[in-house]
BAMARKE-742856 format. One record per residue (C-alpha): residue number from 1; x, y, z; residue in three letters. Coordinates in pm, 1 decimal. Layout:
<rs>
R   resi         px         py         pz   resn
R    NUM          X          Y          Z    ALA
...
</rs>
This chain:
<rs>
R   resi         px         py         pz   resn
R      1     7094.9    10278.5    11347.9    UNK
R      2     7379.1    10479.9    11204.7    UNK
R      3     7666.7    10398.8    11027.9    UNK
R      4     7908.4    10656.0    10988.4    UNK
R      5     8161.2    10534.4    10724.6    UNK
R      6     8479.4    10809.7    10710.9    UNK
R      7     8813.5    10877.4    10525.5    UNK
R      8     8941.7    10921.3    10168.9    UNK
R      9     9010.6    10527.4    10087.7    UNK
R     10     8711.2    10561.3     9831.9    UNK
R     11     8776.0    10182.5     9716.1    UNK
R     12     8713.9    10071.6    10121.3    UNK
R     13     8433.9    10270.7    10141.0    UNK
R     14     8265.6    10161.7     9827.7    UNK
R     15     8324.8     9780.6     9941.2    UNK
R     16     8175.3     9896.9    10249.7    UNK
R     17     7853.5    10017.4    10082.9    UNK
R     18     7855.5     9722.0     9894.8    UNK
R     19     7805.1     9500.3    10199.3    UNK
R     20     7597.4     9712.2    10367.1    UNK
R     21     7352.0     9664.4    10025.7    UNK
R     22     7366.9     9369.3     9968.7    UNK
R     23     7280.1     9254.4    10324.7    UNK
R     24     6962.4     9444.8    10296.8    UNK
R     25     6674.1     9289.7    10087.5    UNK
R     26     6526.2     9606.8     9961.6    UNK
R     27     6544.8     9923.2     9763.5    UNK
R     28     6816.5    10134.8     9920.1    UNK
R     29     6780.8    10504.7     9936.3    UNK
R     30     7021.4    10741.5     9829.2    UNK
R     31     6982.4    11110.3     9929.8    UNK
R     32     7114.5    11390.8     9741.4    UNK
R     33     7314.8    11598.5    10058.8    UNK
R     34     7318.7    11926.4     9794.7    UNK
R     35     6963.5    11965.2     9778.4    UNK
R     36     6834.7    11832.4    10123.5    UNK
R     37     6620.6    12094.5    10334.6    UNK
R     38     6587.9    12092.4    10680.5    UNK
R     39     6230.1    12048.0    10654.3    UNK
R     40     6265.9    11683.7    10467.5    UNK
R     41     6459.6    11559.8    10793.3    UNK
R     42     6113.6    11437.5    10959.5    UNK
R     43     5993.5    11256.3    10649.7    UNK
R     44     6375.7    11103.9    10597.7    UNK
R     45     6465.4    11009.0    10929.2    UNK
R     46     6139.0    10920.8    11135.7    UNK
R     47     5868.5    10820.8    10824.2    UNK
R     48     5830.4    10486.2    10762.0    UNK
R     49     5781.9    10400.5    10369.8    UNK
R     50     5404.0    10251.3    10324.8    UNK
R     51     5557.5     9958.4    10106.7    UNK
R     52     5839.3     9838.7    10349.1    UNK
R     53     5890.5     9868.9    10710.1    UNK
R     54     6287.9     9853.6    10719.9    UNK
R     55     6451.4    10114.7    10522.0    UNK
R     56     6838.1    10146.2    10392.0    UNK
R     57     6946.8    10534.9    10344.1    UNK
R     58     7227.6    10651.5    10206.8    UNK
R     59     7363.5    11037.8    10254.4    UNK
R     60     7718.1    11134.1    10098.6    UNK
R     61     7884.5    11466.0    10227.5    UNK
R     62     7609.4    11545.7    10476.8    UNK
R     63     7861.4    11834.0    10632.2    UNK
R     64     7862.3    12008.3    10358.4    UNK
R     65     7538.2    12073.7    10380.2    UNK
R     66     7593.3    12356.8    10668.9    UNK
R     67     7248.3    12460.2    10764.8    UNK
R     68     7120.6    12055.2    10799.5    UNK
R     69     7437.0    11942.7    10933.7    UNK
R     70     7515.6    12233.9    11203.6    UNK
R     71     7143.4    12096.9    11381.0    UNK
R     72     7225.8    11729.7    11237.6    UNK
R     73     7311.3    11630.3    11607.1    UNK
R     74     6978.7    11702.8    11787.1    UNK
R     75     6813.7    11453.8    11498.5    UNK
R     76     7021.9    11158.0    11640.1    UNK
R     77     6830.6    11068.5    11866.6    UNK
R     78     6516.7    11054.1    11661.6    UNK
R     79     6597.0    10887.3    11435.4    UNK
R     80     6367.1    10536.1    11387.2    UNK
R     81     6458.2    10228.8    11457.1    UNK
R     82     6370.7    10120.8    11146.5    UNK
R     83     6592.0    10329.6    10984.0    UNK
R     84     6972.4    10201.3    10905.8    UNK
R     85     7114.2    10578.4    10801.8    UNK
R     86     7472.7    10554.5    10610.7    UNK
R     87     7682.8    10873.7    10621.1    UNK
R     88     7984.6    10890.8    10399.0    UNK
R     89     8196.3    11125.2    10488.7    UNK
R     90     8570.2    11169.6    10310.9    UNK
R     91     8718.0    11468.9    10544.4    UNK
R     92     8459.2    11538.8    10832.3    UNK
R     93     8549.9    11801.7    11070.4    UNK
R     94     8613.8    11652.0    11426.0    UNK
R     95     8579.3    11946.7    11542.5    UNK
R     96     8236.2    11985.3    11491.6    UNK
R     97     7942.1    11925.9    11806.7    UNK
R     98     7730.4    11730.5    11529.8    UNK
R     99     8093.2    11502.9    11474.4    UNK
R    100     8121.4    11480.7    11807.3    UNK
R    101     7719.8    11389.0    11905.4    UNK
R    102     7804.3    11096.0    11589.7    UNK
R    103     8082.4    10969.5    11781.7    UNK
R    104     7951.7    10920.4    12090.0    UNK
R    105     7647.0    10719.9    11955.0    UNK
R    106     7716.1    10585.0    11628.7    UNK
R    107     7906.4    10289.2    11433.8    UNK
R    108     8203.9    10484.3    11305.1    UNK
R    109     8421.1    10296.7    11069.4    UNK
R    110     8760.3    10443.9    10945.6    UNK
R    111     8924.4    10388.4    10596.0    UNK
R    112     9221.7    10589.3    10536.0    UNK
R    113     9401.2    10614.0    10180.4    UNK
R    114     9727.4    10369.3    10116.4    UNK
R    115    10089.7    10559.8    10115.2    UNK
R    116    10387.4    10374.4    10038.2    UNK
R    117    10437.2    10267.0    10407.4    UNK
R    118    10137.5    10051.0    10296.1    UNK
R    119    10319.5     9860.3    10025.5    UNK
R    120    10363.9     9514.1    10233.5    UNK
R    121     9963.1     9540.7    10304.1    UNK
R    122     9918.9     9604.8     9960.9    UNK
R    123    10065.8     9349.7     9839.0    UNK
R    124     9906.1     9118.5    10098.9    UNK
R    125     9612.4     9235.6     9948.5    UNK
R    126     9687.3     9216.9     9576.3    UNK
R    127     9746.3     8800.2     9671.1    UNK
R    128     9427.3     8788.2     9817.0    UNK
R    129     9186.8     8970.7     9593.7    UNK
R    130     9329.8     8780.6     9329.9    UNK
R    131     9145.1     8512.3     9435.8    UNK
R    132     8842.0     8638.6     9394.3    UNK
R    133     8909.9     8707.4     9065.9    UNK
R    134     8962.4     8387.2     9006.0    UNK
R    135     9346.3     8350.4     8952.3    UNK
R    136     9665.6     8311.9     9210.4    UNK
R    137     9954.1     8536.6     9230.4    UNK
R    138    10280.5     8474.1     9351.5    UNK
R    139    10442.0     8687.2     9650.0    UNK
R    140    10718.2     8777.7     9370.5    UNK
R    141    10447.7     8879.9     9073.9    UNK
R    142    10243.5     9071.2     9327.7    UNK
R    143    10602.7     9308.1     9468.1    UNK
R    144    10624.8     9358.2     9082.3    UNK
R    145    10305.4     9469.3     9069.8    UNK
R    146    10242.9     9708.7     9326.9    UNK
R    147    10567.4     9811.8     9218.6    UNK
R    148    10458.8     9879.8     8866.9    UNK
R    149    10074.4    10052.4     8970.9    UNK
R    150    10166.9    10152.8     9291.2    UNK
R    151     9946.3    10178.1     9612.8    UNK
R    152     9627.2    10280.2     9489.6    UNK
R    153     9359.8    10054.7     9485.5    UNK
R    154     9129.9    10137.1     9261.5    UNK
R    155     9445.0    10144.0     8973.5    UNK
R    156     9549.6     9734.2     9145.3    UNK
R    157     9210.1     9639.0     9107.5    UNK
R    158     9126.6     9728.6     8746.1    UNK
R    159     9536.0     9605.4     8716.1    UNK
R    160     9397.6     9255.4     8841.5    UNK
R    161     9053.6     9263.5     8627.1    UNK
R    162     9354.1     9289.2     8310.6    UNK
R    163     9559.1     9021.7     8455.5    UNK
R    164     9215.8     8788.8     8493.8    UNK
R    165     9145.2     8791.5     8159.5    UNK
R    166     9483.0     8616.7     8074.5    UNK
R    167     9583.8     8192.9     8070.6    UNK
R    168     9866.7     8248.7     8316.2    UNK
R    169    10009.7     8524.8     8498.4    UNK
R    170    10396.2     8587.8     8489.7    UNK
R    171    10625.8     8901.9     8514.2    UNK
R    172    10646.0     8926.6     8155.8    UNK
R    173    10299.6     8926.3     8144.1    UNK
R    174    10268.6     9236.7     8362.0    UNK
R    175    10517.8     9414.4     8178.2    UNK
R    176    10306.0     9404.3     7889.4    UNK
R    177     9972.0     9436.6     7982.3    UNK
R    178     9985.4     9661.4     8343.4    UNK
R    179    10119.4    10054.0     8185.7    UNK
R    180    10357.6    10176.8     8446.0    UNK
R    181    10239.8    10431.1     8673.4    UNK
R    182    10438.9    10791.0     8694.5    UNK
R    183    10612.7    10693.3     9023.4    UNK
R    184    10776.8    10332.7     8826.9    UNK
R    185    10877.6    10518.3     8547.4    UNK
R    186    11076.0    10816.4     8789.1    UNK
R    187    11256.6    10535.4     8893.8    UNK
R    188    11383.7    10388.9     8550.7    UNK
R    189    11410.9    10762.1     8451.6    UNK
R    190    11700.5    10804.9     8759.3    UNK
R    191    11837.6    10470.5     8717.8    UNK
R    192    11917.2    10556.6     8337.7    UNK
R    193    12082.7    10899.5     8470.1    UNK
R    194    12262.0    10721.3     8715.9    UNK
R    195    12360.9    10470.0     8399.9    UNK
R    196    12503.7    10757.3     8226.5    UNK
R    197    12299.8    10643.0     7948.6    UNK
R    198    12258.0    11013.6     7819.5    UNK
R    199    12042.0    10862.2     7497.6    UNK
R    200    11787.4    10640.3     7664.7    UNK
R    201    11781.9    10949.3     7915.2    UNK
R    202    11688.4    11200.5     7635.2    UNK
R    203    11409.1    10961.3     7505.1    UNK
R    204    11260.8    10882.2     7803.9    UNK
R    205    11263.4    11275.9     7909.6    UNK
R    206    11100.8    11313.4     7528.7    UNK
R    207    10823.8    11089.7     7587.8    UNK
R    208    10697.3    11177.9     7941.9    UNK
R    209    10699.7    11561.4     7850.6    UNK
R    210    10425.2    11458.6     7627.4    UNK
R    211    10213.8    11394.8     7930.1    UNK
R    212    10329.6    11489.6     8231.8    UNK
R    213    10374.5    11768.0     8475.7    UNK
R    214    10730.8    11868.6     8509.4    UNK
R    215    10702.7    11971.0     8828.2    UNK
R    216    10529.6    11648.9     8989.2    UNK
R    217    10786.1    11474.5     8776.8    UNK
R    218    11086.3    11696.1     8998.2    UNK
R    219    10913.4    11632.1     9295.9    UNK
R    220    10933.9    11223.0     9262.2    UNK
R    221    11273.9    11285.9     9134.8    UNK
R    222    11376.4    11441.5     9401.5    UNK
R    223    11193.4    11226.4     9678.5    UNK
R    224    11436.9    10918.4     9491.8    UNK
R    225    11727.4    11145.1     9557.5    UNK
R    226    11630.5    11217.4     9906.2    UNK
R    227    11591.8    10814.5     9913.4    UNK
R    228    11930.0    10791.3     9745.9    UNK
R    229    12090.5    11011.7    10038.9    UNK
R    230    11879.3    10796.5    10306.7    UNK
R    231    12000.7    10489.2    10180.5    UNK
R    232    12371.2    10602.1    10200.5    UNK
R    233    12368.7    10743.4    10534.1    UNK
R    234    12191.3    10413.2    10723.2    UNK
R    235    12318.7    10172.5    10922.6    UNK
R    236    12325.4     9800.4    10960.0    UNK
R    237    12080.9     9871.1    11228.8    UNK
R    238    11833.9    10057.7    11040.1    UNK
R    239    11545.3     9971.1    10825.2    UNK
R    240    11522.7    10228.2    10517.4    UNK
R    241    11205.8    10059.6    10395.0    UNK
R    242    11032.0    10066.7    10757.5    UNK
R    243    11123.1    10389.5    10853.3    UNK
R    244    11107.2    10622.7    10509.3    UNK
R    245    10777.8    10419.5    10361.0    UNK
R    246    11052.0    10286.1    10065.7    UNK
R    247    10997.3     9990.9     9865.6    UNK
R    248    11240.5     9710.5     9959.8    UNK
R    249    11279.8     9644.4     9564.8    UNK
R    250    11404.4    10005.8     9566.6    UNK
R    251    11599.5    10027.6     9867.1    UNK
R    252    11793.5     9714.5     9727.9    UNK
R    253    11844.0     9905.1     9390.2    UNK
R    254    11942.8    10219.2     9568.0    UNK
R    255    12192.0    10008.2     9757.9    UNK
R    256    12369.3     9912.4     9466.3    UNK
R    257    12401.1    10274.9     9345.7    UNK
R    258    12514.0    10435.8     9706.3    UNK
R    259    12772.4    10151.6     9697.3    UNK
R    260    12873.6    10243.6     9358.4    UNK
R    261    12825.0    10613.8     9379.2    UNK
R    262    12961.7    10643.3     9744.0    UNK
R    263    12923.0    10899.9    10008.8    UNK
R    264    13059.9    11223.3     9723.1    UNK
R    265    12909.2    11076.7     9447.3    UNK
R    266    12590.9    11075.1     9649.0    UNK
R    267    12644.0    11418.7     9840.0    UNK
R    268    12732.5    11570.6     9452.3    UNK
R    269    12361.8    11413.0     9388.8    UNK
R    270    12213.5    11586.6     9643.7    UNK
R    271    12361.7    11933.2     9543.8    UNK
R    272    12318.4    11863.2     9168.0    UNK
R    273    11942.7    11858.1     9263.0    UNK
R    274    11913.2    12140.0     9535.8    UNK
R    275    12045.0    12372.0     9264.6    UNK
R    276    11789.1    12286.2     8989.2    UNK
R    277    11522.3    12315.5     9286.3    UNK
R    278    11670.0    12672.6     9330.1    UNK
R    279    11651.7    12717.7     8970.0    UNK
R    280    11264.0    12614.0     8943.7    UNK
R    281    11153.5    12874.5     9228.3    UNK
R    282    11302.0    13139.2     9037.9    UNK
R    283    11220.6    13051.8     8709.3    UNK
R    284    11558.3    13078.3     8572.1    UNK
R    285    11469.3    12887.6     8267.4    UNK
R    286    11211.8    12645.7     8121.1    UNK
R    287    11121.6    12354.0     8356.3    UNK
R    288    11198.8    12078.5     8150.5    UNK
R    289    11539.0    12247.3     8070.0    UNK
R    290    11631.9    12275.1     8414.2    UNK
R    291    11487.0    11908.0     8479.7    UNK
R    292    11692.7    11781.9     8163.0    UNK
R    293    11968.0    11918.5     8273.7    UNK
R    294    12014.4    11813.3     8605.6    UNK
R    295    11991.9    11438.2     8527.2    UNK
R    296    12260.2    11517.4     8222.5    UNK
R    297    12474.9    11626.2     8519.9    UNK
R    298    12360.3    11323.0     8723.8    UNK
R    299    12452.2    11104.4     8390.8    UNK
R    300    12764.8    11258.8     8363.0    UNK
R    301    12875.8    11236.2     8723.3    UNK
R    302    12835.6    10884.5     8703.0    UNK
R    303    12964.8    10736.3     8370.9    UNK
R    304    12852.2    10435.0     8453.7    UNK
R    305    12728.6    10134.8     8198.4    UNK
R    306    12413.5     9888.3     8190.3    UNK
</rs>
């Protein structure tokens, strides 16, 4: 039997393995893909260990292994019966005849990585994983945490190992003990600008040049303006969280703002930002300079108080 376990959701695919372990009673085998030679393949895939007549191997990044995996197809087929074979594989090339010879007789089970379309699910699945970890969260608490970690769940589930080890969980509580991640803290950074609060602005600029990328930083900054610009233009009849992958805690905030900011105040947004994107690809000055002062401009566009 082969199980053919595929995408970049590492956290799935670990659970995966997981299962697949502990429903097997005995050592399982774990083959290094780097150093595998295409003369091991008999003794791997048809021997039967002298100590145990079922056998559990694992293989991670088989395809990169180009000489075993271009001739990895005609093996299929011998493989024993005895034999469960697990291949993990992150980015396989469809393309392939070997991908193709695993599709057509193999279990092939997909786990693709989270984006923020996947923010309901997550949070679905923050409720319910919870539970294992011995606690409940509420529908609220978990928005505010996906929110505050984001979609990744490796990052949620060390979030909820944190939030196990305390009496009762609360929103204060994950404001404390759950650090923000870089997309949360964009968001407070624009909402300041958008304030006017040119101090709080300054500080928060201060603090996150200490460890972050200025240009990743842009980028989400100007994905919120783009969000901004969405939210202003839709219609009763659309769905800005559905169709742009938007959290519905932002697309209420951003609905405030649009209302506040209206259609110019937006469309000055948008141009305030275009510019400093202009600015960055010709390196007309520093990055952070160009990022500070766009959202100065933002700040002082809107005037607006807490």
């Amino acid at each position: 039997m082969i199980t053919l376990l595929i995408g970049e959701n590492s956290f799935e695919i670990e659970q995966a393995l997981a299962e697949i372990k502990s429903s097997f009673s005995g050592d399982v085998e774990k083959i290094d893909s780097s150093k595998l030679q295409l003369s091991q393949l008999p003794d791997i895939l048809m021997g039967v260990s002298l100590f145990a007549t079922a056998r559990v191997i694992i293989i991670r990044n088989l395809s990169e292994n180009k000489p075993i995996w271009s001739v990895f197809g005609e093996w299929i087929s011998k493989i024993s019966d005895d034999i469960h074979l697990v291949l993990v594989e992150p980015k396989p090339d469809k393309r392939t005849s070997t991908f193709k010879s695993l599709k057509d007789s193999v279990v092939i089970k997909e786990f693709q990585s989270w984006s923020e379309r996947d923010i309901v699910k997550a949070e679905k699945w923050v409720m319910g994983e919870s539970k294992k970890h011995g606690f409940d969260i509420d529908s609220k608490n978990a928005q505010l945490l996906v929110r505050r970690v984001g979609v990744d769940q490796w990052q949620l589930f060390h979030a909820l190992e944190k939030l196990a080890l305390v009496d009762s969980v609360s929103a204060d509580v994950i404001k404390n003990i759950i650090e923000p991640n870089l997309s949360e803290n964009v968001f407070e950074l624009f909402e300041t600008a958008l304030r006017g609060d040119v101090k709080a602005l300054k500080a928060m600029l201060c603090t996150l040049e200490q460890s972050e990328d200025v240009f990743r930083l842009f980028a989400l900054l100007s994905t919120q303006v783009f969000q901004l610009a969405a939210v202003m233009s839709a219609d009763k009849t659309d769905n800005v969280a559905k169709d742009f992958g938007v959290h519905p805690y932002v697309v209420q905030k951003l609905e405030s703002v649009a209302k506040r900011v209206g259609k110019i105040g937006v469309t000055k947004i948008v141009k305030i930002f275009a510019e400093a994107d202009d600015d960055m690809k010709i390196s007309r000055a520093e990055p952070w300079l160009l990022l500070e002062r766009a959202l100065l401009k933002v700040a002082a566009l809107q005037k607006m108080t807490p």
